[in-house]
C-alpha positions, 0 to 999 in steps of 0.5 A: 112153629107153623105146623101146616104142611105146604102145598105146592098146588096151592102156590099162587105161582103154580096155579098162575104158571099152570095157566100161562103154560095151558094158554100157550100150548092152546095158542101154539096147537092153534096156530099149528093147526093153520100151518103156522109155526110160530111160538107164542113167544114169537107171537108176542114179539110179533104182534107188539112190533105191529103195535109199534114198529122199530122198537129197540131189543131192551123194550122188547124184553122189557115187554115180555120179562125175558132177559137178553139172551132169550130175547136175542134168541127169538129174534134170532128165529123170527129174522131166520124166518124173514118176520122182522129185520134188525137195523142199525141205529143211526145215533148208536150203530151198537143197538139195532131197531126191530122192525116187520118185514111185510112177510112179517106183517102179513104174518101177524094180519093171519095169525091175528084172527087165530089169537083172537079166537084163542081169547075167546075161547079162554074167557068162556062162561068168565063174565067181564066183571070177574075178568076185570077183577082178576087182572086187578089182582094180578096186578096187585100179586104182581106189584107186591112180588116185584116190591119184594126185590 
């Protein structure tokens, strides 16, 4: 029997969860700082829709690892908030294509100097080789994670 006591703050998903929720409040706190009031969750949404406009609400989850209803419930604000606007389909009037309004585009035109300099911020004193080595890892964390399901 494996006598070693187990650490939560040794947990490969802590320390990675730790992070993301460090990143996200630094990406909220700076958009909120320039008046914006726009989650990183929406942010996501946002600026994947500007890399590819009229994307179907399963590609949005799919992109961002949310299921559904937490899916639904950010479009259901950014459409509140005039970001995007949802149409029907004209194969299938069941699914809706997500698109930017222009408020929503212009919205990701300002927000996107912010984010950029969030990156920056985040990579400092990390050299580019260790960035690449470490999304090499998460990417294998996250393929042995997903493998075992």
């Amino acid at each position: 029997m494996d006598t070693q006591k187990f650490v939560t703050e040794d947990c490969m998903s802590h320390v990675i969860g730790k992070t993301v929720q460090s990143i996200k409040n630094l990406v909220f706190r700076e958009f909120k700082a320039k008046n914006f009031n726009i989650t990183p969750e929406q942010w996501a949404v946002l600026s994947y829709l500007h890399k590819e406009d009229g994307l179907y609400q399963k590609q949005i989850a799919d992109f961002l690892f949310k299921d559904k209803p937490t899916v639904t419930r950010i479009l259901d604000i950014l459409e509140k908030k005039n970001l995007i606007i949802r149409i029907s389909d004209e194969k299938d009037r069941r699914k809706f294509k997500i698109y930017l309004t222009q408020n929503g585009k212009d919205t990701v035109t300002q927000l996107t100097p912010i984010a950029k300099e969030v990156q920056h911020k985040i990579r400092e004193n990390i050299q580019q080789e260790e960035l690449e080595i470490l999304k090499t890892i998460l990417n294998k964390i996250y393929i042995n994670a997903t493998n075992n399901f």
